[in-house]
N, C-alpha and C positions, 0 to 999 in steps of 0.2 A: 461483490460476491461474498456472502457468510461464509465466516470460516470455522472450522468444525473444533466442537472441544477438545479433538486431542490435539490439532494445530495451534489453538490460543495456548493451550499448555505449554507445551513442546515451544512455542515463541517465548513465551513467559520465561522457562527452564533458562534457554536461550540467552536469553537476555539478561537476568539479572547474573546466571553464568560468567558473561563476558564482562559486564558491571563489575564484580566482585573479582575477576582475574585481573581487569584493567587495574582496578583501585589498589589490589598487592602490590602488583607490578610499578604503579606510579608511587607509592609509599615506599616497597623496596628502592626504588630506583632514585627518590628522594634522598633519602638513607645516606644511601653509598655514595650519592655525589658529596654531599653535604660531610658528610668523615674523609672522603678521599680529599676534597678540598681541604680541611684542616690539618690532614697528615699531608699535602703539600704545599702547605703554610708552614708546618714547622721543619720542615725538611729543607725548603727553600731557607730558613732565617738560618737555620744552624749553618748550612753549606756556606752560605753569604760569611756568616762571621769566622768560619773556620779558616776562609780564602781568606777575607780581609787580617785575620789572623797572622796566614801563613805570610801574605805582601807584605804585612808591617816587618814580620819579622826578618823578611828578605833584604828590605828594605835597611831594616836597620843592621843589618851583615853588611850589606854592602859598603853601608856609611862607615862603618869603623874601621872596615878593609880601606876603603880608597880613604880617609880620612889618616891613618894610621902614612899612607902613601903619599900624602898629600903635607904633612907637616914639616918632612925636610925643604919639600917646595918653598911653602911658604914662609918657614924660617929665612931665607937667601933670597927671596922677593922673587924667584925666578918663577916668571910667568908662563913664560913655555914649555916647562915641564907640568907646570899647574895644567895650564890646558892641554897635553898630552895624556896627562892621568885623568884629566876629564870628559877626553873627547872617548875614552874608555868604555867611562861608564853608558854611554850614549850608546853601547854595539851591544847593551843587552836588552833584555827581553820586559817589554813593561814599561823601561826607562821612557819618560815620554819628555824631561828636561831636566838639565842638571846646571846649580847656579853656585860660584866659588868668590868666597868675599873673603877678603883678609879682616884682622883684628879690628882697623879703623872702619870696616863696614863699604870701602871700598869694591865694586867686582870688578874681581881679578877674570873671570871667565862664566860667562851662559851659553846654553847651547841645548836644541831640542830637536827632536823628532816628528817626523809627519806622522802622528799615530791619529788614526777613529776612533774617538772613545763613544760607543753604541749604549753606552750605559745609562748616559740621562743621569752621571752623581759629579759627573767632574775624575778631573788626577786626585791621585792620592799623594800629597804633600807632607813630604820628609825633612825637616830641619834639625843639623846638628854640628855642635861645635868641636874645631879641631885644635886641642892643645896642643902645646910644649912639648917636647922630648923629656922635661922634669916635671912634667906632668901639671905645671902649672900656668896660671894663664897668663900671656904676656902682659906688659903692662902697656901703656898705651904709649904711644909715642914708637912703641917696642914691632919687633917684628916676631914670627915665631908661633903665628896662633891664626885663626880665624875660623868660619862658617862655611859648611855644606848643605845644602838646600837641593831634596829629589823631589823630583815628580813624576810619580806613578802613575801609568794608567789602569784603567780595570775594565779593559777591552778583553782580554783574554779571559777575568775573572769571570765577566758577563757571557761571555759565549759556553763559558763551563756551565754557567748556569742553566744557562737556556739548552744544552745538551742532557744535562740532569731532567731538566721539567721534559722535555720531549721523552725518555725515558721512562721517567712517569707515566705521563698520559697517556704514551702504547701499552703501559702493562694496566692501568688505568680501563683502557675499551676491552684488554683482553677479561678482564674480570667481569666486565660489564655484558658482552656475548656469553660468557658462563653462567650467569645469575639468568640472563634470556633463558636458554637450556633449560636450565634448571626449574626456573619459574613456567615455562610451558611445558613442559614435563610434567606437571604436577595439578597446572590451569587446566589443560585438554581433557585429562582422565576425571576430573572434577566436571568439567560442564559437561561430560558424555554422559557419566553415572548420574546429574542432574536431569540429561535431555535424557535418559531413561526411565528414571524413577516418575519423571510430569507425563510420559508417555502410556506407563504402568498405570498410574492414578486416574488419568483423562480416559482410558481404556474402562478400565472400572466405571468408570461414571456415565460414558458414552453408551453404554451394553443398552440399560435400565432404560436412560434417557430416551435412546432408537427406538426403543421398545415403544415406551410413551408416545411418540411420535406417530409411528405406524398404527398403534391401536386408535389413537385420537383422529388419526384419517380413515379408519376405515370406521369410524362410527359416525364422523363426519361423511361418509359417502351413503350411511344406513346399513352398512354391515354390523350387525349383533352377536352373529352367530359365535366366533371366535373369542372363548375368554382371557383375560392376559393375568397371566401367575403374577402373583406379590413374594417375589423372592431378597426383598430386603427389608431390613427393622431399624432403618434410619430414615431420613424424610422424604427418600426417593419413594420409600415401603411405602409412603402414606400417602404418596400422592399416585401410588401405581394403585392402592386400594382406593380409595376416589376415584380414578377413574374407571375400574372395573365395577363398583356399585353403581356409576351412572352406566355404564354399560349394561347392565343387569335391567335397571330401571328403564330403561328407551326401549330395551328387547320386550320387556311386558306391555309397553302403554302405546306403541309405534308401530306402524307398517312401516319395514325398511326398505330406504332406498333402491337399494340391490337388487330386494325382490319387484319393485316397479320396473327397473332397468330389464331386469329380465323378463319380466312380461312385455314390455312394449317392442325388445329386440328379438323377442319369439317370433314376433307377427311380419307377417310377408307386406305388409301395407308399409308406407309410409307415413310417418307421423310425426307432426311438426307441434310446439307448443310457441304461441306469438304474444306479446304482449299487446295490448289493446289497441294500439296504435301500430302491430302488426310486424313489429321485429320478432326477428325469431327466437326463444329463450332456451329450445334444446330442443332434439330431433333423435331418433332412433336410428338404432343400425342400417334399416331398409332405406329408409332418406337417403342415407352418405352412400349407400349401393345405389341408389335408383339415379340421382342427379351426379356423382361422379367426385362429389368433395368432400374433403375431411369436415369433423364436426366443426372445426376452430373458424373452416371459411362459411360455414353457416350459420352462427349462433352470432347475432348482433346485428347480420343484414336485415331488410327489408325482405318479405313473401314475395312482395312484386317482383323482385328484383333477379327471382327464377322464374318467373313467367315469361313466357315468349313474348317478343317485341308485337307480335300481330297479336295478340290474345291479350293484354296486358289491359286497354281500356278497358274489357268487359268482365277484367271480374275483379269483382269489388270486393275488400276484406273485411267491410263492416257490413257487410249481408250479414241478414239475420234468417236467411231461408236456412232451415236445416238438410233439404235433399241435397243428393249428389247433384254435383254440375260438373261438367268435361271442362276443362281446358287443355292448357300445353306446357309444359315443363322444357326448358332446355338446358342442358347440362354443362357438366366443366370441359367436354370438348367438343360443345355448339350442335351437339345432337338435340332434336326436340322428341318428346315423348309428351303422346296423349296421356291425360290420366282422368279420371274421375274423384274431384273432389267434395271430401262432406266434411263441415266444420260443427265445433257445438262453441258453443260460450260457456267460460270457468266462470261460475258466481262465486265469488265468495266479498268478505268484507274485507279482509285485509289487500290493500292495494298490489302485495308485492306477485301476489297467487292470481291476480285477475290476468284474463286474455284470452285467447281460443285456442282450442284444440282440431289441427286439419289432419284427416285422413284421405291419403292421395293413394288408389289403386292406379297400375299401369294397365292400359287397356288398349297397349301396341294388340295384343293377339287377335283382341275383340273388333278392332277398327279393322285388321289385316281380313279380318272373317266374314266383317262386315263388305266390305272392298270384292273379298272373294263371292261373296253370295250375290252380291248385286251382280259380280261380271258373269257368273255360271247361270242367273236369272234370264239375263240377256245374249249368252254369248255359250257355244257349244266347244266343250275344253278341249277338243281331240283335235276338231281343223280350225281351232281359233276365230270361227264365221259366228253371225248373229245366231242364235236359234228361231223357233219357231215365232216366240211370242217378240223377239226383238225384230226378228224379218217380216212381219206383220203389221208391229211400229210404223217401220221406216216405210212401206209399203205405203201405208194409210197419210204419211206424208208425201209421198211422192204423188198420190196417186189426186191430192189435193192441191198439191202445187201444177200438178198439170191441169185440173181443171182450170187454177186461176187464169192459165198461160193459155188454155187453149191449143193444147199439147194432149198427146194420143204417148198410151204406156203398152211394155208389153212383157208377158209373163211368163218366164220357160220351166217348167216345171218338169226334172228329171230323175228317174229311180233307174238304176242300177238292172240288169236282168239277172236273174240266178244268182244274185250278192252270197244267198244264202250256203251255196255251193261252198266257197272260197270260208266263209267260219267253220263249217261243218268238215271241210277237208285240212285245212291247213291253221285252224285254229283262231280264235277272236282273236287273238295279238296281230295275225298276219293280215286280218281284215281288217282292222282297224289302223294297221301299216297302209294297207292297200288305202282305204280313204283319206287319210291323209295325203299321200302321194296323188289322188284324185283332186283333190281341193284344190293342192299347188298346180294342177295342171290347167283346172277351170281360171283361177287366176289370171293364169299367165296365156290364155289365149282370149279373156275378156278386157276390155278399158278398165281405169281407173275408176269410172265412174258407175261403174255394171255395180250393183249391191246384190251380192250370195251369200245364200243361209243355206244352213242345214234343217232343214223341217224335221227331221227325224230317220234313224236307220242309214238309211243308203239310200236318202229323199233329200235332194237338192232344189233348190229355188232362185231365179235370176231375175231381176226386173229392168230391163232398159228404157228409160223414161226421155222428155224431152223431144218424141214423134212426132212428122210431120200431123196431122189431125185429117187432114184430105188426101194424103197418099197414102196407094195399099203398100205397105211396107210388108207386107209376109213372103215377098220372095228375096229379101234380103234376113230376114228373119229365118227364113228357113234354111238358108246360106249360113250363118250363123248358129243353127242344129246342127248341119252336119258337120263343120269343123270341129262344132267340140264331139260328134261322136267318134267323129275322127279321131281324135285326139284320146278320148275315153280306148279305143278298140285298140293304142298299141300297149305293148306288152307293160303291163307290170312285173318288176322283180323284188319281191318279197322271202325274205330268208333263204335265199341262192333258188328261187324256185320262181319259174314262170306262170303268170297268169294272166287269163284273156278273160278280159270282161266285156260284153255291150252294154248299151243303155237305149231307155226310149224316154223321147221327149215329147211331154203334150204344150202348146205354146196359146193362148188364150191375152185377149190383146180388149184396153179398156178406153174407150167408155164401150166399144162394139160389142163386144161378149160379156161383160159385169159394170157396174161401175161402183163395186163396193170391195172392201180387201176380202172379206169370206167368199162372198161369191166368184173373185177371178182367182182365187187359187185352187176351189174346186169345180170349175168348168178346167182350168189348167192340168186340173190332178185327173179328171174325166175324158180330155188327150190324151195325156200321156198314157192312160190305162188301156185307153184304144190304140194305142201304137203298138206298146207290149202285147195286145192279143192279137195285133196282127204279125206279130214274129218276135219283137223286141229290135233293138238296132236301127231307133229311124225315129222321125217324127211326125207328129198331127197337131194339123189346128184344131180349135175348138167349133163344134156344129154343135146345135140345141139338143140332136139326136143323143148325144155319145150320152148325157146325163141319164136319159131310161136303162143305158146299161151299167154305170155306175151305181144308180138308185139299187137295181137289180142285185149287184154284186152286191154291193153292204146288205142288202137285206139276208142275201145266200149265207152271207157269212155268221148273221147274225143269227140267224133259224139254225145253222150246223151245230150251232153248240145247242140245241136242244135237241137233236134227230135224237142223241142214244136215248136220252130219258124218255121218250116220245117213242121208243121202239121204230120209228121210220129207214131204218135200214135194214136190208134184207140182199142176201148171199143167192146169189142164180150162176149156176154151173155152167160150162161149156164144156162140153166131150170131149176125151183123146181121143182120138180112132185107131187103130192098127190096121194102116191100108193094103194089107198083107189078104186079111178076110173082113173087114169089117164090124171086128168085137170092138164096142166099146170099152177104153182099159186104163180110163180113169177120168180126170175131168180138173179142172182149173176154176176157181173160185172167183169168181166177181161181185164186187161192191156195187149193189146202187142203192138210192137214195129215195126213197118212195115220199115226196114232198104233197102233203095234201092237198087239193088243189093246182098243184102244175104238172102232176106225173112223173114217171119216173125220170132221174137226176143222175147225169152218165160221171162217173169217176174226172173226166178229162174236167169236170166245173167244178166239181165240190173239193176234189184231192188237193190241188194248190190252195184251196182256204186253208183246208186243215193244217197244210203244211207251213204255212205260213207262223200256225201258233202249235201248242201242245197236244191239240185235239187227234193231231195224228197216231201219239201214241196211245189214248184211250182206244181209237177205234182199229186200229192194229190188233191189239186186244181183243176185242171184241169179235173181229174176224177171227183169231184165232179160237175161240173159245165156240163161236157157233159152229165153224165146220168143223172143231172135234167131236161139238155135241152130233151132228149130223151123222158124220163118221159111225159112230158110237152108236145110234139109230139102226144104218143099214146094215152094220155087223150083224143085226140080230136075224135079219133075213139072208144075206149075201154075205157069208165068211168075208170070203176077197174083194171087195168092192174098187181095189185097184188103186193109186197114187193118188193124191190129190194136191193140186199145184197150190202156194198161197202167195202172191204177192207181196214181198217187202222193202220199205222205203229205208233211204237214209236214215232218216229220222230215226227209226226204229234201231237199226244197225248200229248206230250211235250211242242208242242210249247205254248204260252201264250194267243196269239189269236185264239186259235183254235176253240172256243167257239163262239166267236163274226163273223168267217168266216164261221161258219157252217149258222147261223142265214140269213147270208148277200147273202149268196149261195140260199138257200130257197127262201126267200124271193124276188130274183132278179129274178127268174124262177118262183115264183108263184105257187111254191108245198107244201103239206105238208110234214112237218119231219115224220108223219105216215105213208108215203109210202115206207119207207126207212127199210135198218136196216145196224149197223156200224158191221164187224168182225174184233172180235182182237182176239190175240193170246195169250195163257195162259201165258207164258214166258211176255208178256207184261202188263196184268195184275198184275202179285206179282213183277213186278219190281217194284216199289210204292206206294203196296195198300193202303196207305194214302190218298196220292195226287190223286191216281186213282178211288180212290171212289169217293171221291166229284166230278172229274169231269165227270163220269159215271152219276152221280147223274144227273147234269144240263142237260147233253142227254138227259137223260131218259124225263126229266121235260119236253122238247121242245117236245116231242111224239116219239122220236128213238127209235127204239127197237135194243136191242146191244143180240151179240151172239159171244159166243165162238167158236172160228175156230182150227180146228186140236187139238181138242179137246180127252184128252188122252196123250199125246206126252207134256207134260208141270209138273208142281209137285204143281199143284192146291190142295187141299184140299176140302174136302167137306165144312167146316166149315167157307173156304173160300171165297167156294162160295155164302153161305147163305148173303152175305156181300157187293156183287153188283149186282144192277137192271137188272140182264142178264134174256133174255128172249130163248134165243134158245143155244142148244146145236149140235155140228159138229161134228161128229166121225170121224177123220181122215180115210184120205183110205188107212193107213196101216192097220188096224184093219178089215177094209170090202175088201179090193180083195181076203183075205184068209180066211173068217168068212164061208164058204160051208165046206173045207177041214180041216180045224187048229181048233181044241178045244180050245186051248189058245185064240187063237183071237177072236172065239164065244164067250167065258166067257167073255171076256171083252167087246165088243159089247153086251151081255146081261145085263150086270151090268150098261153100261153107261146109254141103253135105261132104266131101272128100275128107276137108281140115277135122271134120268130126268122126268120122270112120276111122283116120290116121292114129287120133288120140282115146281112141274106144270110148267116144262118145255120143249117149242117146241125142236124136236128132230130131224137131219136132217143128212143123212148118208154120204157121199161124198164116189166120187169112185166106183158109181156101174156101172158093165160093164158086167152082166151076169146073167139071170134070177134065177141060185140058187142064188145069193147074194139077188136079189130080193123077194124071197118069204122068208129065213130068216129073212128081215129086216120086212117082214108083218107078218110073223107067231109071232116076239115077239112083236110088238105093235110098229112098226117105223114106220111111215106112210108117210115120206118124203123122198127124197131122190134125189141125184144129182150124173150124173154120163155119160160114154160115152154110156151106153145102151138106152138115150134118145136124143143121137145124141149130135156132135161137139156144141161144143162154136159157135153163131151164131150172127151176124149183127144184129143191132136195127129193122131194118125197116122187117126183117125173124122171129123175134121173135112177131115182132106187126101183123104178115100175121096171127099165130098162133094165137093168144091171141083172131084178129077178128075170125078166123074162130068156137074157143069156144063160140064164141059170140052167136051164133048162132046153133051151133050145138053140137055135142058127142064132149067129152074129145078128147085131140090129143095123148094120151096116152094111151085110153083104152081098144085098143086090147092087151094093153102088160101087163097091169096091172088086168085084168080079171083073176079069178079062171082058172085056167087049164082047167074045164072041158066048161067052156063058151067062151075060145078063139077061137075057130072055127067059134062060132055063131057072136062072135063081131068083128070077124074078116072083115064076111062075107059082116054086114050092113057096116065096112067102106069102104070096096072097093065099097060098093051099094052107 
């Protein structure tokens, strides 16, 4: 690992620090051995000769004392006091032998001591002679004189020694730990003030250097922008201006790195640069996002080597195709991602710049959209079934593999009745809840092998294939209708609300009835149409017949959207009557449909086209707009010309403007909403009595008088009714063509006419076509009534001949409405 200029300093500092403390240290220390050694060299000699000194001179005391003692002895030859006075000398200290010779050289006495002499010199040897009493020396032959002879040892002398040198030496180290002290005392603050001052220096030096460094990398990476100040005028200065002049120079003559980096890591693509042979030389921010690794684990691999293991043989990185091509990407944790790659080739001449550049788009969304579009092509998103053009598919196969087999198919084709009901009352969420809950239910009452679609709407399709080819199979087939309409008829619950639906089935069976997939799904759709107009709730096979009424139908539907531009609609009245006396006192509007060529076109065939699509609310309109223009007409002759009924649909009720186009209708005709009155139908009422009350309500507020139609024939309530603005009641004319004959039907015409008096309201019978019905409807109190006994639906301008001629004269009714026993008489004034 490099280590930084202020650390080589600060080691440097360091180091020759402890070098130069060691070196006093070992010089001092030198020193002091070297003199204390000499001052315990002469300290040791003097000691030595002071002792040997002091011994000789004891020594020689001693000899003159026992010698001075020893001369009477030896004068008188007397040996045992000689060695008495000698064995003396023996009990002192040192003595290590003592030797006594007379004159002739004789010993008269020796005698020595067990002494150690530890000295390594020997005794110290004392010889000396003992004269005469006259001081003089005997003569020979003479007695009166002789020799003393000590031996000293210098055991004691040497242990003095060796007590002195020990002495020494401990004051020796005590000196020697002082000068330590002392000498680091003096070391440490010196190599601190040294490892500061190299720290100071290498500081200063390191600032400028960093500096150089950081500006030299960021020019090295193509940053220019950033100048670097020359704040020194020594060699640092000059090499910090050199490098900001080449700084200066790159920024004029260079695009900078930087700004490439940054462009390439703006862009949401990926982008790889390879070298020729396909390793990767650098990659942008989006790369190491898209595949999931750092730069470091992608710069020097192979491209292949993120290709998916299935896609890896086919894509070649010496292609020289410039388009995009798809492959697959898998990433750092084994996810695979499509993507769209497009490469180009770097030319240049210098080898280090050559290699390709890939741009990899991810096109997960686009594959996901593609995926999604092919299945929504095929496949209807709400009940998860084939659709049309996928149910036609498999059709067209199945219907081919039974030929090969020699195999009979068969085809149930199913719509919903009054679906339309169920969106219009409780909203498209709850109907398209409700079909789905239909779907699971088809499922789960057909095999595995049954194939359902959704053709469209609330248009279901089933084909069960694999029939015998010689058996009639349609009464297992028709076994097979009713269970699922069974199944269809029990209750749906949708948003805590019950709904009942039927359906009708047309069932058409191949090769018998088609043997093509267009043609058996509309002989099938040409059943089932004939089921539904024989009531809904059931099913039909297919006969060759039912197609002239299918043909029929499309074409009805087709001609309706022209009637208005084509004017072929036109408004014929039916009278109120007041069977009181017979005025006419007002009349009810009816649509037909004047088709050229087939005659007139009754509401019960053309009103379910319209309602099927929007045309209902153009020609709502339209009926309003002619009978106000009408209205507006007989004013000019007939002030009063009396109520006029207008029939209206869901549809209408529904829509959102319907309020502001009634206002707009009035008003542009210049009548009042009092002359009017709207019929709905009780089935249209409880389909929202929420939303139906309020806007009942604003009716009412603008002056309309609203009335129930087919009144009876709906599952209104009393309670219910107390709940909107309704002014008139309509007893369907199922209840009045058999109200003479049928108890049942009386009852129920008496009750309605009562329930209507109870809640003060107008009562009006519909369907009368025969004087008992008529004196029923006046014997309980119904005083109005509409019907063919007061003649056809008629033209505005027959209805306004009427209205004048009350003008002026008798009811145009009241020979028929007279008592039985006055018809002869009011017969007679109106022929008068």
């Amino acid at each position: 690992m490099a280590r930084s200029l202020k650390t080589k300093y600060l080691l440097l500092a360091l180091g020759v620090g402890t070098l130069l403390s060691l070196l006093l240290v070992g010089i001092s220390y030198y020193e002091h051995r070297v003199d204390t050694a000499d001052i315990n060299q002469l300290t040791h000699t003097a000691v030595e000769e002071k002792l040997e000194a002091d011994l000789e001179a004891r020594a020689d005391s001693l000899s003159k004392i026992t010698g001075a003692l020893l001369t009477p002895a030896l004068g008188s030859g007397n040996k045992a006091a000689v060695a008495a006075i000698a064995e003396r000398l023996l009990e002192e200290r040192d003595i290590e032998r003592v030797e006594v010779r007379d004159a002739r050289g004789v010993v008269l006495f020796t005698g020595s001591n067990a002494l150690e002499d530890s000295s390594g010199r020997g005794p110290f040897v004392l010889k000396s002679s003992i004269r005469a009493k006259d001081g003089k020396s005997p003569q020979p032959g003479q007695l009166g004189g002789g020799t003393l002879q000590l031996w000293l040892n210098r055991a004691k002398m040497q242990d003095t020694l060796v007590s002195i040198q020990s002495q020494m030496e401990n004051r020796q180290g005590h000196q020697v730990e002082r000068m330590r002290g002392l000498l680091a005392g003096v070391a440490l603050p010196l190599i601190l003030l040294g490892l500061i001052g190299a720290w100071f220096i290498a500081r200063q030096l390191s600032r400028p250097i960093t500096a150089l460094v950081k500006s030299a990398d960021r020019i090295g990476e193509g940053d220019y922008t950033r100048p670097l100040p020359v704040v020194r005028r020594d060699e640092l200065g000059e090499l910090q201006y050199a490098l900001e002049r080449m700084r200066q120079n790159l920024a004029e003559t260079t695009i900078t790195k930087n700004y490439l980096n940054t462009v390439l890591n703006s862009l949401s693509d990926a982008v790889l640069v390879t070298s020729p042979d396909g390793i990767v030389k650098s990659c942008n921010e989006a790369t190491q996002l898209l595949l999931g690794y750092g730069e470091a684990d992608l710069v020097g691999k192979p491209l292949t080597s993120f290709i998916d293991d299935a896609h890896r043989n086919a894509f070649d990185p010496a292609s020289t195709v410039t388009e995009a091509r798809e492959t697959v990407l898998r990433t750092a944790s084994g996810q695979t991602i499509p993507v769209s790659m497009a490469n180009s080739k770097i030319t240049s001449e210098d080898p280090q710049f050559q290699g390709n550049i890939y741009v990899a788009r991810n096109i997960t969304e686009r594959k996901r959209a593609e995926r999604r579009i092919r299945y929504l092509a095929r496949y209807d998103t709400l009940t998860k079934m084939p659709n049309r053009m996928q149910f036609q598919h498999l059709l067209q196969q199945a219907i081919a593999r039974s030929r090969r087999n020699q195999r009979s198919l068969a085809l149930l084709y199913l719509d919903l009745d009054r679906f339309k009901e169920v969106n219009d009352t409780f909203g498209h969420a709850a109907g398209d809840r409700t079909l789905e809950i239909l779907s699971e239910r088809l499922t789960r009452s057909l095999t595995k092998d049954t194939v359902i679609g959704r053709l469209a709407g609330d248009e279901f399709a089933m084909f069960i294939d694999d029939l015998p080819l010689e058996v009639d199979n349609r009464p297992a087939l028709a076994t097979l209708a009713r269970t699922l309409l069974d199944e269809i008829s029990r209750t749906f619950y949708v948003n805590q609300q019950e709904v009942y639906l039927t359906a009708s089935v047309g069932i058409a069976i191949c090769p018998y009835d088609a043997e093509n997939v267009i043609d058996l799904i509309r002989n099938a759709d040409a059943a089932m149409y004939h089921s539904k107009q024989n009531g809904g709730n059931s099913n039909a096979f297919y006969v060759p017949e039912m197609n002239a009424a299918a043909v029929e139908r499309l074409m009805l539907k087709s001609k309706l959207r022209r009637a208005l531009e084509r004017d072929e609609l036109v408004i014929l009245y039916q009278s109120k009557v007041d069977l009181r006396d017979g005025r006419v006192v007002g009349a009810e509007a009816l649509l037909r449909w004047r088709l050229p060529g087939h005659g007139d076109i009754s509401p019960s065939q053309f009103i379910p086209l319209a309602e099927e699509t929007s045309l209902i609310l153009d020609i709502g309109e339209w009926v309003m707009n002619r009978v106000c223009s009408d209205y507006r007409e007989w004013q000019k002759t007939v002030p009063q010309p009396g109520r006029i009924a207008i029939n209206l649909s869901l549809r209408q009720l529904k829509q959102a403007s319907f309020i502001a186009r009634c206002r707009s209708v009035f008003r542009r005709h210049e009548v009042s909403p009092t002359c009017f009155e709207l019929e709905v139908t009780e089935t249209t009422l409880m389909t929202d009595p929420k939303r139906t009350i309020g806007l009942l309500n604003e009716l009412y507020a603008m002056g309309l008088n609203l009335a129930i139609d087919d009144f009876g024939t709906g599952y209104s309530s009393l309670s219910a009714l107390q709940q909107f603005p309704i002014g008139t009641l309509k007893i369907d004319q199922s209840f009045v063509r058999d109200v003479a004959v049928d108890s049942d039907d009386a009852a129920i015409v008496r009750t309605i006419i009562d329930m209507g008096k109870s809640l003060n309201l107008e009562v009006i019978a519909e369907g009368v076509e025969a004087g008992e019905q008529l004196e029923f409807l006046r014997k309980h109190g119904c005083y109005f009534a509409q019907g063919r006994l007061f003649g056809d639906a008629m033209e505005a301008k027959k209805l306004l001949a009427i209205l004048a001629n009350q003008e002026h004269g008798a009811p145009h009714h009241a020979a028929l409405c007279a008592p039985a026993v006055l018809r002869p008489v009011a017969a007679r004034q109106l022929g008068a």
